[in-house]
C-alpha positions as CSV (number, residue, x, y, z in Angstrom):
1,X,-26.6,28.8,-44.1
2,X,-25.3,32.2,-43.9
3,X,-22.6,34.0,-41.4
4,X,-25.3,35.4,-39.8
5,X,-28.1,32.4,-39.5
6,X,-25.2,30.3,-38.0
7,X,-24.5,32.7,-35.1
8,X,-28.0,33.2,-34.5
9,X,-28.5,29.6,-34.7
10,X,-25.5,28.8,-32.9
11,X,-27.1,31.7,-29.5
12,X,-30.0,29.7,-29.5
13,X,-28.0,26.3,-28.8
14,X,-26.3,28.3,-26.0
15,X,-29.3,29.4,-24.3
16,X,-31.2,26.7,-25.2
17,X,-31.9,23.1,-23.7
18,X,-30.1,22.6,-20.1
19,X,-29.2,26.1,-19.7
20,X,-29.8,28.8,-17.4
21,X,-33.4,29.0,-18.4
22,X,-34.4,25.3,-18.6
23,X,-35.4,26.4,-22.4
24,X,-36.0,23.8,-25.3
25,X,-33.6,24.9,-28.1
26,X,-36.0,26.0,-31.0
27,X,-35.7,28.2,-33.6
28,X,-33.7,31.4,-32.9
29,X,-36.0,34.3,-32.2
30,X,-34.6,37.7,-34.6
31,X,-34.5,40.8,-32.6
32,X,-36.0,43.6,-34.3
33,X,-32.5,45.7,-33.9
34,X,-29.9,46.5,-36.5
35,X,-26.2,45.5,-36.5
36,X,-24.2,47.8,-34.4
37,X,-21.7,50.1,-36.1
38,X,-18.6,51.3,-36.0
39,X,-17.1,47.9,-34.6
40,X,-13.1,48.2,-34.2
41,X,-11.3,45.4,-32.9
42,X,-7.3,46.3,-31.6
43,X,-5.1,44.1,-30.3
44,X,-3.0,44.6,-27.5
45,X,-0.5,42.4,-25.4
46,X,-2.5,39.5,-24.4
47,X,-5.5,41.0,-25.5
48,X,-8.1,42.2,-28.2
49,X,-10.1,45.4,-27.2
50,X,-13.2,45.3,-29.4
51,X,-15.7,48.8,-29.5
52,X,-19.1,49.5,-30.8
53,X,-21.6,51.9,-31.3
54,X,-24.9,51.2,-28.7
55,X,-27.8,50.4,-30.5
56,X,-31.1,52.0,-29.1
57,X,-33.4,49.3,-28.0
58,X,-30.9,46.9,-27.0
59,X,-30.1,45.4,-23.3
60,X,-26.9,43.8,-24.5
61,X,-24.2,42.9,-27.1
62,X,-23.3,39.5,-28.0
63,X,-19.3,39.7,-29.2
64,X,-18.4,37.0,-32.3
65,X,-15.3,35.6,-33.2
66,X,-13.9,34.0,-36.8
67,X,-10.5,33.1,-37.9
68,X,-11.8,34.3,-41.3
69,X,-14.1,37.1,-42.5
70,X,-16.4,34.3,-43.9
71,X,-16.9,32.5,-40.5
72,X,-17.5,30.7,-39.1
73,X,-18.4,32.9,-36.0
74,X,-19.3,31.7,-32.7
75,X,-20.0,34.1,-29.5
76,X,-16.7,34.8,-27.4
77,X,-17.7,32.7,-24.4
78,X,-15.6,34.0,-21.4
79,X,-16.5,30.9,-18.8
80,X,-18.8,32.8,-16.6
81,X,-21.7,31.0,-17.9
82,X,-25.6,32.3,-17.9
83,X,-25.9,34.7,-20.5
84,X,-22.8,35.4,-22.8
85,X,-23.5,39.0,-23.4
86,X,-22.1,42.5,-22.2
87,X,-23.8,45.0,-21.6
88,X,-21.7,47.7,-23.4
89,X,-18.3,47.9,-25.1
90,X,-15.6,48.0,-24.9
91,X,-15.0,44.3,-24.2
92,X,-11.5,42.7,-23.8
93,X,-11.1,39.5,-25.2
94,X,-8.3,37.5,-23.6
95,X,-9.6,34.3,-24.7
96,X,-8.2,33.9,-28.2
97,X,-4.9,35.0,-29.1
98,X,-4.1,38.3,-30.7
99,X,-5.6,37.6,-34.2
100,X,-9.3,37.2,-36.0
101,X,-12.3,38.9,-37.2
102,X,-15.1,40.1,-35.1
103,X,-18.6,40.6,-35.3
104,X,-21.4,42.1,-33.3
105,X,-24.8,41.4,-32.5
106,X,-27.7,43.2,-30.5
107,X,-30.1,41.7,-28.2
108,X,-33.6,42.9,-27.5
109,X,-33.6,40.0,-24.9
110,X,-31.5,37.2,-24.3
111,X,-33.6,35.1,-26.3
112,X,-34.2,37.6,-29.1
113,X,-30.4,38.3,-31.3
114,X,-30.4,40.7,-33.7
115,X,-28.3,41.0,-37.3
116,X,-24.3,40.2,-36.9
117,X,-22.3,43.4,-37.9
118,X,-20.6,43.4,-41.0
119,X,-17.0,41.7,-39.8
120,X,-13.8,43.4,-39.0
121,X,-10.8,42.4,-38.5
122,X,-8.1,43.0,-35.8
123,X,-5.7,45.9,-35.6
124,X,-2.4,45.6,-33.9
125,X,-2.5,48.4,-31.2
126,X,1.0,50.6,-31.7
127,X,3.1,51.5,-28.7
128,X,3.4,49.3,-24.8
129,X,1.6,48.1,-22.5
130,X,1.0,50.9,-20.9
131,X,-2.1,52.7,-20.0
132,X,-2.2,56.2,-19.5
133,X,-5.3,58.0,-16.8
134,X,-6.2,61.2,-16.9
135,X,-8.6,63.5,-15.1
136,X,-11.5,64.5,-18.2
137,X,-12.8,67.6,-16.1
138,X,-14.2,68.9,-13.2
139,X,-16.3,66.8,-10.7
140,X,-19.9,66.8,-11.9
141,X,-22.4,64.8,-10.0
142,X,-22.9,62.7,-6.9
143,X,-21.1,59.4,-7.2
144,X,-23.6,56.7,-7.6
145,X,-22.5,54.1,-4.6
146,X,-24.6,51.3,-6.0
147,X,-23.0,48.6,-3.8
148,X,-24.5,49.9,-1.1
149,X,-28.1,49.3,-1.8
150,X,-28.7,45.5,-1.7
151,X,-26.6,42.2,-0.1
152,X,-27.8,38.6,-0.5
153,X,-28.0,36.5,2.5
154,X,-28.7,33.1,3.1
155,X,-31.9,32.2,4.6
156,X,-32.5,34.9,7.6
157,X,-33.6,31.9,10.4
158,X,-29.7,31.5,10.1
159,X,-29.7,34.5,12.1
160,X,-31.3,32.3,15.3
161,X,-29.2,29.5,14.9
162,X,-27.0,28.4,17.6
163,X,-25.2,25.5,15.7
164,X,-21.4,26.1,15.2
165,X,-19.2,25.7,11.6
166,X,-15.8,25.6,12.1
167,X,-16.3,26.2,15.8
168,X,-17.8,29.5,15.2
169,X,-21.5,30.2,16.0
170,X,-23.4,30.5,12.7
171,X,-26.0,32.8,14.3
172,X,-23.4,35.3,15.9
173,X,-21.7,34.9,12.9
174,X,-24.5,36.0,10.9
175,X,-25.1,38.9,12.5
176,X,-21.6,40.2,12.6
177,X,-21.6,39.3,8.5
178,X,-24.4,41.9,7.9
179,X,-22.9,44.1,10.7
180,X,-19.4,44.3,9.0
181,X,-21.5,45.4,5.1
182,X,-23.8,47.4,7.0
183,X,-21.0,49.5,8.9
184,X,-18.1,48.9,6.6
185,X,-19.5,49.4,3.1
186,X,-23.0,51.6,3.3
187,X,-25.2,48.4,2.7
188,X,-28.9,49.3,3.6
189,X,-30.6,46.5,2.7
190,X,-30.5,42.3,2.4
191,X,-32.3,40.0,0.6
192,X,-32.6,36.1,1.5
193,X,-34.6,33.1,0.2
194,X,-37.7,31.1,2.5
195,X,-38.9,33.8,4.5
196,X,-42.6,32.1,4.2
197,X,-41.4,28.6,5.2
198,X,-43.0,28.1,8.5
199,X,-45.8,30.7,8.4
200,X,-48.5,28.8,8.6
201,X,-49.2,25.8,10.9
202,X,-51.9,23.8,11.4
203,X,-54.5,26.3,10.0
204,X,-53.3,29.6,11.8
205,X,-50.8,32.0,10.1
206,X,-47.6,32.2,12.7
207,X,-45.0,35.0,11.7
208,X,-42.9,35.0,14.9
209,X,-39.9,33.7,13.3
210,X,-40.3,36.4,10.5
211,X,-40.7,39.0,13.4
212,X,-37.1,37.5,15.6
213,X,-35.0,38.0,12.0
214,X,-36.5,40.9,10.8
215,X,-36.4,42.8,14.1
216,X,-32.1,41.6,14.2
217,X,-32.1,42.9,10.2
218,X,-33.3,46.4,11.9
219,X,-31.8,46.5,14.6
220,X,-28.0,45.9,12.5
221,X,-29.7,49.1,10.5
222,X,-31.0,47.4,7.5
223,X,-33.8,46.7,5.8
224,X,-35.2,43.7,4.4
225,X,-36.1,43.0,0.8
226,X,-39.2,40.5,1.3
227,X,-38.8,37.7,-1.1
228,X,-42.3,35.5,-1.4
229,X,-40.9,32.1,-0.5
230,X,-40.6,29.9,-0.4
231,X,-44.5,27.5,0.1
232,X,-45.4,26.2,3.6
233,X,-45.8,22.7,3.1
234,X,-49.9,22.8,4.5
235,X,-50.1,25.2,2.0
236,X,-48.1,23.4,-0.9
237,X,-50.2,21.3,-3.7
238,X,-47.1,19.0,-4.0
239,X,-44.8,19.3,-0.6
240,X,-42.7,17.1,-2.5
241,X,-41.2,19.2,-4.5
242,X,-38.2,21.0,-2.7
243,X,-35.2,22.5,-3.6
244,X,-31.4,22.6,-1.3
245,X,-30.2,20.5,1.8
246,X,-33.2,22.4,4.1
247,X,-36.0,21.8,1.6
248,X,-37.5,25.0,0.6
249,X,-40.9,24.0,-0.9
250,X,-41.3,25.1,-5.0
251,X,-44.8,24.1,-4.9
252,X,-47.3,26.3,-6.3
253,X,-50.3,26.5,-3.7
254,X,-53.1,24.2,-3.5
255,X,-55.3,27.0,-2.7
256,X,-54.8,30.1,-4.3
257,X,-57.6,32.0,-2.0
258,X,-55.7,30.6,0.7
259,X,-52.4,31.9,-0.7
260,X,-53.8,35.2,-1.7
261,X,-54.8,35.7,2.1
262,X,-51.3,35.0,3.6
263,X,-49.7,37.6,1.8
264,X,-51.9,39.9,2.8
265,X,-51.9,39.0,5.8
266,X,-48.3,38.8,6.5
267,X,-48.0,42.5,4.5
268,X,-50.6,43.5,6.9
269,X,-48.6,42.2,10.2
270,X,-45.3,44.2,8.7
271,X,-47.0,47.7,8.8
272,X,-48.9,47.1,12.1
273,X,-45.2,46.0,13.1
274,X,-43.3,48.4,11.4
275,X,-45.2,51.1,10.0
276,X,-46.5,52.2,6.6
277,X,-44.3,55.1,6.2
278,X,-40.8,52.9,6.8
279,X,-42.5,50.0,4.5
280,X,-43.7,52.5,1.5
281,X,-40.1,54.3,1.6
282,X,-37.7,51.3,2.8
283,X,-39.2,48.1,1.8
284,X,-39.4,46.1,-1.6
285,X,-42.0,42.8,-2.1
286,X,-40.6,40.5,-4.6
287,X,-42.6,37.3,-6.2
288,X,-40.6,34.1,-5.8
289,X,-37.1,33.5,-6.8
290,X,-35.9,32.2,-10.4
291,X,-39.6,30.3,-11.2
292,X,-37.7,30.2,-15.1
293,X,-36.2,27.3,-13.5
294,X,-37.5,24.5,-12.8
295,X,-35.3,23.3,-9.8
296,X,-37.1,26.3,-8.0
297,X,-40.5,26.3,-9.4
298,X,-42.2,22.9,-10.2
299,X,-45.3,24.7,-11.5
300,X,-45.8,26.2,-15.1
301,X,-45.4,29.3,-16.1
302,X,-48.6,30.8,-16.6
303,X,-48.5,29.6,-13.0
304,X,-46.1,32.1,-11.7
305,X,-47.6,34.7,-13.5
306,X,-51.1,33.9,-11.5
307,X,-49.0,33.8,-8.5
308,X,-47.6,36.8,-9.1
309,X,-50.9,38.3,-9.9
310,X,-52.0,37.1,-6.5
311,X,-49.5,38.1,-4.5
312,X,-49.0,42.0,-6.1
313,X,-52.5,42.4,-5.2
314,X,-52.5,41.3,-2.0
315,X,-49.6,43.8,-1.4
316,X,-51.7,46.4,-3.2
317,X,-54.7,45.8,-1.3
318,X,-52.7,46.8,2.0
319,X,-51.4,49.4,0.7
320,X,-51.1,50.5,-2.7
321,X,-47.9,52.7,-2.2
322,X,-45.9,49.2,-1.2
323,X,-43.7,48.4,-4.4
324,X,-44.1,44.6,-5.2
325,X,-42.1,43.6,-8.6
326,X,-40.0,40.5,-10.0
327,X,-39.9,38.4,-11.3
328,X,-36.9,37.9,-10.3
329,X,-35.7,35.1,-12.8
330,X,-32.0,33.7,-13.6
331,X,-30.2,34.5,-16.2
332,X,-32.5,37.6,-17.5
333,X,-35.3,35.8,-18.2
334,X,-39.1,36.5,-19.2
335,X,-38.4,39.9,-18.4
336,X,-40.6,40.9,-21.5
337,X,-43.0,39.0,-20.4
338,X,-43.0,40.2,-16.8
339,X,-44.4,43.3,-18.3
340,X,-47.5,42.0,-20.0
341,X,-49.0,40.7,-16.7
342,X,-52.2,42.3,-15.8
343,X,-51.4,43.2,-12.2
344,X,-48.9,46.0,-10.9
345,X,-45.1,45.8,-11.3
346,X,-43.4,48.8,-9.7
347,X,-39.5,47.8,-10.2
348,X,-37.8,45.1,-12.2
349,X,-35.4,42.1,-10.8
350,X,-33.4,39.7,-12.2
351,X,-30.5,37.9,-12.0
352,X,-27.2,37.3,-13.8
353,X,-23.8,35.6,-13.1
354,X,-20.2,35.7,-14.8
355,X,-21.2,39.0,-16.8
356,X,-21.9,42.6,-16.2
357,X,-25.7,43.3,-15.5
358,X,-27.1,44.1,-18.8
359,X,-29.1,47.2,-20.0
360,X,-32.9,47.1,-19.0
361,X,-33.6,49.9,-19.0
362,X,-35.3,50.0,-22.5
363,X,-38.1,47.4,-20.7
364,X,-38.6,49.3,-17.1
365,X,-40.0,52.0,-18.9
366,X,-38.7,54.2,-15.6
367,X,-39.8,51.8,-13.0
368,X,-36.0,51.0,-10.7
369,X,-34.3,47.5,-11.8
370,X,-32.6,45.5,-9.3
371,X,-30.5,42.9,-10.1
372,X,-31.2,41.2,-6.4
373,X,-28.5,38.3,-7.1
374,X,-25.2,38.6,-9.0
375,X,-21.9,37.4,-8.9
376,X,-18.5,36.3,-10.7
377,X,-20.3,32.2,-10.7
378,X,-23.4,30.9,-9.8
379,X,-21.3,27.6,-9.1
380,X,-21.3,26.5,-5.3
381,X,-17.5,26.1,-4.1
382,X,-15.7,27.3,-7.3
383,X,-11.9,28.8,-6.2
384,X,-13.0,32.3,-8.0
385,X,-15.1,32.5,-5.7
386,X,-12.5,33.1,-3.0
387,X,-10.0,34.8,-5.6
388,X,-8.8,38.7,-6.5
389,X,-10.1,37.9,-10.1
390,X,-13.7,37.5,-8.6
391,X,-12.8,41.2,-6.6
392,X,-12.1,42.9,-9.9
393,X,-14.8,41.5,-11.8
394,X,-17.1,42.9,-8.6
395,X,-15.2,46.8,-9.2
396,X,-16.1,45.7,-13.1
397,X,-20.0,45.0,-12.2
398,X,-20.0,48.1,-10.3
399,X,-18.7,50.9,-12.1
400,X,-21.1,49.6,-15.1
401,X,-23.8,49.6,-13.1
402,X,-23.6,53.1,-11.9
403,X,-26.3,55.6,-13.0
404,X,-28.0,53.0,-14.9
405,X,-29.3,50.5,-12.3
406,X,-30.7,50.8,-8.9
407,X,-29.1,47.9,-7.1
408,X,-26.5,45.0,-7.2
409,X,-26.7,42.9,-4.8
410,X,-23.5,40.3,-4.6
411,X,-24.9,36.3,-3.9
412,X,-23.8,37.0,-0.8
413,X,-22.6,38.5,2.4
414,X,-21.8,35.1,4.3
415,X,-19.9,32.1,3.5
416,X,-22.2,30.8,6.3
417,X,-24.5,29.2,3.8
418,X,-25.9,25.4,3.8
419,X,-27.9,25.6,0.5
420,X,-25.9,22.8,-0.4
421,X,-24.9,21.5,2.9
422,X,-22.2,23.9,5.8
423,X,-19.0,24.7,4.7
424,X,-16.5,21.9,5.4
425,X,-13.5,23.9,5.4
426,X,-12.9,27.7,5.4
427,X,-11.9,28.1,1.9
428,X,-14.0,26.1,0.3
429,X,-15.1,28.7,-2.9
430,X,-18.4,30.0,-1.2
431,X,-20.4,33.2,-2.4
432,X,-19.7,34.8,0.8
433,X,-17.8,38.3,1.0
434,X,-16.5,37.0,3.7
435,X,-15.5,33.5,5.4
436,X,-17.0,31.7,7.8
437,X,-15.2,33.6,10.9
438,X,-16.1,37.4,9.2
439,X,-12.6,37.2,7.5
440,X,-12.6,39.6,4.2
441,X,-11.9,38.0,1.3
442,X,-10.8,40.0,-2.1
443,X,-14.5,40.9,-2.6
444,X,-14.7,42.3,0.5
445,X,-12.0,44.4,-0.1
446,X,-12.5,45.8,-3.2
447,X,-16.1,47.3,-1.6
448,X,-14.2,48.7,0.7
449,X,-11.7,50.4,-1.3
450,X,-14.9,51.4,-3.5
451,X,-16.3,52.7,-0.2
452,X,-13.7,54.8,0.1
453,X,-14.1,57.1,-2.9
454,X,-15.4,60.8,-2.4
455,X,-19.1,62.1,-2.8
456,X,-18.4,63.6,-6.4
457,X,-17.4,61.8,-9.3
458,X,-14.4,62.9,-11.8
459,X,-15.0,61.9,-15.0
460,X,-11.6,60.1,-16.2
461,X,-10.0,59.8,-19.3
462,X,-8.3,56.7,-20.3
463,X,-5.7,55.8,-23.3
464,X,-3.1,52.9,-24.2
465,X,-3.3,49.3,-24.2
466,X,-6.5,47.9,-22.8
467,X,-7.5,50.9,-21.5
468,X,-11.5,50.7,-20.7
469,X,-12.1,47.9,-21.4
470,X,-8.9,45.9,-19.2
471,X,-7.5,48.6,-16.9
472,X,-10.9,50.9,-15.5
473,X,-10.4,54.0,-13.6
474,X,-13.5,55.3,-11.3
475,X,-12.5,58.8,-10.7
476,X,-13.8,61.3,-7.6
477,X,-13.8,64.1,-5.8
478,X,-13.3,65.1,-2.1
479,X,-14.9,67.9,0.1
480,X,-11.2,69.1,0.9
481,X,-10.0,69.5,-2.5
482,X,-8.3,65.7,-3.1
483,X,-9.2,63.2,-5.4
484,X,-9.6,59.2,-4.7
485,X,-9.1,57.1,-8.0
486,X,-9.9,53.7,-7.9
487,X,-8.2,51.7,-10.9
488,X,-8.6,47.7,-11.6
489,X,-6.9,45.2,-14.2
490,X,-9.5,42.8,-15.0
491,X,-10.9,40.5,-17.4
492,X,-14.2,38.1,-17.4
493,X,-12.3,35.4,-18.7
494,X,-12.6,32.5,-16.2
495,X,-9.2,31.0,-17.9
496,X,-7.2,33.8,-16.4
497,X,-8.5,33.0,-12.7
498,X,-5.3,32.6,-11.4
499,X,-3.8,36.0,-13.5
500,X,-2.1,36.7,-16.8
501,X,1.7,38.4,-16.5
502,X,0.6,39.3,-20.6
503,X,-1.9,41.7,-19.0
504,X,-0.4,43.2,-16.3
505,X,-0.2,46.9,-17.4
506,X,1.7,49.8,-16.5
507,X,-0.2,52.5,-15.1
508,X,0.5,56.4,-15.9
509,X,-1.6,59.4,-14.0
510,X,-0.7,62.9,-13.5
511,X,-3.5,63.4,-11.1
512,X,-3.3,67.6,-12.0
513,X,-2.5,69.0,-8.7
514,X,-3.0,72.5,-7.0
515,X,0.1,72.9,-4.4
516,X,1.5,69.8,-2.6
517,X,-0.1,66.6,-1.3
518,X,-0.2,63.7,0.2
519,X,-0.3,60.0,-1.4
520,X,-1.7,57.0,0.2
521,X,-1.8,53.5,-1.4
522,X,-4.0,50.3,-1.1
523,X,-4.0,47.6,-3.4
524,X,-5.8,44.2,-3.9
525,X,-3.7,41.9,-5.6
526,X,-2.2,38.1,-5.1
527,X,0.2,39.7,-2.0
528,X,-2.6,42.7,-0.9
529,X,-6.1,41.9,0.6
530,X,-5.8,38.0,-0.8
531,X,-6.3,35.6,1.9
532,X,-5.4,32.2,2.1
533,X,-5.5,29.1,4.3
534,X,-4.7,25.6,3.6
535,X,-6.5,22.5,5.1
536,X,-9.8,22.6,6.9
537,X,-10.2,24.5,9.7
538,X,-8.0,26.9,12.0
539,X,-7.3,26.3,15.1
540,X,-8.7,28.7,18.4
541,X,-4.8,30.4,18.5
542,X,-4.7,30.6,14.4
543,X,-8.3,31.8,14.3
544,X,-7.2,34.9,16.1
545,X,-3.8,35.3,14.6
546,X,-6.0,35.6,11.6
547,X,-8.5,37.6,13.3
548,X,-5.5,39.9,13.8
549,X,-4.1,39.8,10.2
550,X,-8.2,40.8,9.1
551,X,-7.1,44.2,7.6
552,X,-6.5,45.6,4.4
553,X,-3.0,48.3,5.4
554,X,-1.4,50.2,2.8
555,X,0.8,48.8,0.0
556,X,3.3,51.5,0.7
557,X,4.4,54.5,2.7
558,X,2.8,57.5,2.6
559,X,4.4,60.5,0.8
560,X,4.3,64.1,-0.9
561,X,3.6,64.4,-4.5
562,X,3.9,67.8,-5.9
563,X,2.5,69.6,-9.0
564,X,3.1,68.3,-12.1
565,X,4.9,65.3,-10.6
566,X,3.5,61.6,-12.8
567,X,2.7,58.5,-11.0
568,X,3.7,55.2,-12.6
569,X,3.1,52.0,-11.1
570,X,2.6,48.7,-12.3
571,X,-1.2,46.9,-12.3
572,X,-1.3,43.4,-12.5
573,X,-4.1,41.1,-14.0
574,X,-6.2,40.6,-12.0
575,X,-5.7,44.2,-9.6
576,X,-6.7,46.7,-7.9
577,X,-4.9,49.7,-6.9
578,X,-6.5,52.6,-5.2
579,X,-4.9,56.2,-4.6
580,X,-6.2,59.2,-2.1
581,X,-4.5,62.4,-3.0
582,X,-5.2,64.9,-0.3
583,X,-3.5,68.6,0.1
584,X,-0.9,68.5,3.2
């Protein structure tokens, strides 16, 4: 077998059998794609920066690793899980030393791998670890605030919900959850499984419940992304068949006519209720969630693909300017296939964990992508989730996504979330941006520092040890002549969760300045922005003392900076730094 038929061989294991897409390993599928050129792989302190050319045609990159130019070579598999690909280089590999050969490969989709590069081997990088930021020119274009377009919640009835976790009220809490990424960091819009779970009763279509959560959604100034699900059990050909600790039905319907006429009528009731100009400019319809997996759809799937049919026209035949899509798969699946339905598909969604969002845009053809869930795990009550790692990899996600994508919606805004049964304690690893008890966690934080940036982007030039691919710089421009950089140390390698003092990185910017100004400092790091709390839950008098302690204040004291002056500062791994330079 040669170099290249083991790798490809050795992708399809990965994503085969008892992986994210409940696929039986088979034989790998070739991409038709060539190698990527101009692979260089440096080596750094504590790291390996590797660099490619992009291939036209692919939506990601799968990075190899050998101890020998002959191989074996095996995909660098960073511990996020789902699909070990990037979307773009360069890629910093933290997870084997300083030494090797490496090797590229293209993917047309993450079951089709094209040709391995020809191998290179590493470089030793000459000079510290230092990296050095520079502004590349004049602002340019709007800044491309992706965070703000999509949050995930868990199911919306938790907005009516008058039970208490850890002595706070769940629905209230809710509420003030979507408030605080509404209000805090731009967020227009939230999507949540089961909206169709109790919609139809004894023969009669009831959306009441729908029209409590959807009015509160509005009301907090969002907009919901409607996500078709999950089955009402009289409508369900096997009720049986549920999913979580509230048993969403993953049924497909016993009566397809019957199915088809619910979603048009509940489409219908959300323009009489809402209006058709607000639901053809606001509002997205999307078709089940993950049906590539079989924990969330029992049926087959040329199934799913009749229920999409079903439902898109249904949508259409309300309205046809209402954008329905999906399908809304783990792990980047049957997006190919999502395309070769005959029935309308007017965006693309998906999901990934532990990795960037990859490239789609050579399948959407135009149409928007969404990636309506994403995260650093897609493991319930993991520590990263909690962690300033899991905040940098979310600055990581972000600034790739920019200008490519349409949305990113981190899994999710609450840790009030019972999918698996309520919290039990208040740092317990949940999805949630923030705690039960609206604390921020590092996630939170590093939206907010995001938040902060100006309306124009800078473009920034970066050079030294790990630069672009360890330490990041998102670069803009304010209305009153001062620039907001926003600068991260991060890795996706799960193994250096808890940080790596071999990648912390000193940081060098001569931010170019006109006259004097003033500096201000934040930072995210394991003494900034990073809460803790041992045991289970606080007490009424430690709640608020927490309460109290619920903001993110500079790291130092302002000051002047003057023309020509350098800043230095030290970035640790994982970090986040960010710096507003205003004129006095």
């Amino acid at each position: 077998m040669t170099i290249e038929d083991q790798a490809r061989a050795r992708w399809a294991e990965l994503m085969g059998g008892g992986g994210a897409q409940d696929r039986t390993p088979g034989d790998p599928v070739v991409a038709d794609l060539p190698a990527p050129a101009g692979v260089k792989a440096v080596a750094g302190r504590g790291q390996v920066t590797v660099s490619w050319e992009p291939v036209d045609g692919a939506i990601g990159y799968a990075v190899h690793r050998a101890v020998s130019e002959s191989g074996p070579f095996e995909v660098v598999d960073h511990g996020g899980g789902d699909v070990l690909a990037v979307p773009h280089g360069p890629y910093a590999d933290t997870t084997g030393g300083r030494g090797g050969w490496y090797a590229i490969a293209a993917l047309s989709t993450v079951n089709a791998i094209g040709p391995l590069s020809a191998p290179v081997p590493t470089h030793d990088a000459d000079g510290p670890a230092t990296v050095t930021v520079k502004i590349g020119g004049p602002a340019k274009e709007q800044l491309h605030r992706v965070w703000q377009e999509m949050v995930g919640s868990e199911h919306l009835s938790h907005l009516l919900c008058t039970d208490t976790t850890g002595g706070q009220v769940i629905g209230d809490e809710v509420r003030e959850a979507l408030r605080r990424v509404h209000d805090e960091l731009g967020v227009r819009t939230v999507r949540a499984h089961g909206i169709l779970a109790d919609v139809y009763r004894g023969g009669t279509f009831d959306f009441s419940t729908v029209d409590q959560v959807y009015d509160t959604v509005r009301d907090l100034g969002m907009t919901p992304v409607v996500e078709f699900g999950y089955m009402p059990r009289e409508l369900a050909a096997d009720p049986s068949r549920t999913v979580f600790a509230y048993e969403g039905i993953i049924s497909p319907p016993k009566d397809w006519d019957l199915w088809h006429e619910l979603i048009r009528a509940f489409t219908t009731h959300l323009v009489e209720r809402y209006g058709i100009e607000e639901l053809r400019e606001r509002w997205r319809f999307e078709v089940w969630n993950e049906p590539n997996l079989s924990v969330f759809w029992s049926g087959t799937p040329e199934e799913y693909w009749r229920l999409y049919a079903s439902t898109a026209a249904a949508v259409k035949s309300v309205d046809p300017a209402l954008a329905v899509g999906g399908p809304a798969t783990a792990a980047v699946g049957w997006i190919d296939d999502q395309l070769k339905v005959d029935a309308p598909v007017d965006f693309l969604s998906t999901h990934v964990y532990g990795t960037l969002p990859l490239d789609l845009r050579p399948w959407a053809q135009g149409r928007p992508i969404l990636w309506t869930e994403w995260g650093v795990t897609a493991t319930h009550g993991s520590s990263i989730n909690d962690s300033v790692f899991a905040a940098a990899f979310l600055l990581k996600g972000m600034r790739s996504a920019a200008g490519r994508l349409d949305a990113l919606a981190p899994w999710v805004a609450s840790d009030h979330f019972e999918e698996l049964g309520r919290p039990q304690r208040l740092m317990h690893g949940g999805f949630g941006l923030l705690t039960v008890g609206n604390l921020a966690k590092p996630k939170f934080w590093a939206l907010w520092l995001a938040q902060k940036l100006g309306p124009a982007e800078l473009p920034m030039s970066l050079s030294g040890d790990g630069a672009g691919s360890l330490v990041e710089a998102w670069g803009s421009a304010y209305e009153d002549g001062g620039i907001g950089v926003l600068l991260w140390n991060s890795t996706l390698d799960h193994s250096r969760g808890d940080g790596e003092a071999a990648l912390a990185r000193l940081v060098r910017f001569a931010p170019q300045l006109a006259g004097p100004h003033t500096l201000r400092v934040w930072r995210v790091d394991a003494d900034h922005g990073n809460l803790r709390w041992e045991g289970t839950w606080p007490s009424d008098a430690e709640w608020a003392g927490l309460k109290a302690r619920d903001v993110l204040r500079e790291a130092q004291p302002a000051r002047r900076v003057t023309p020509g002056e350098e800043l230095v500062f030290a970035l640790p791994n994982p970090g986040i730094v960010f710096l507003e330079v205003r004129p006095v």
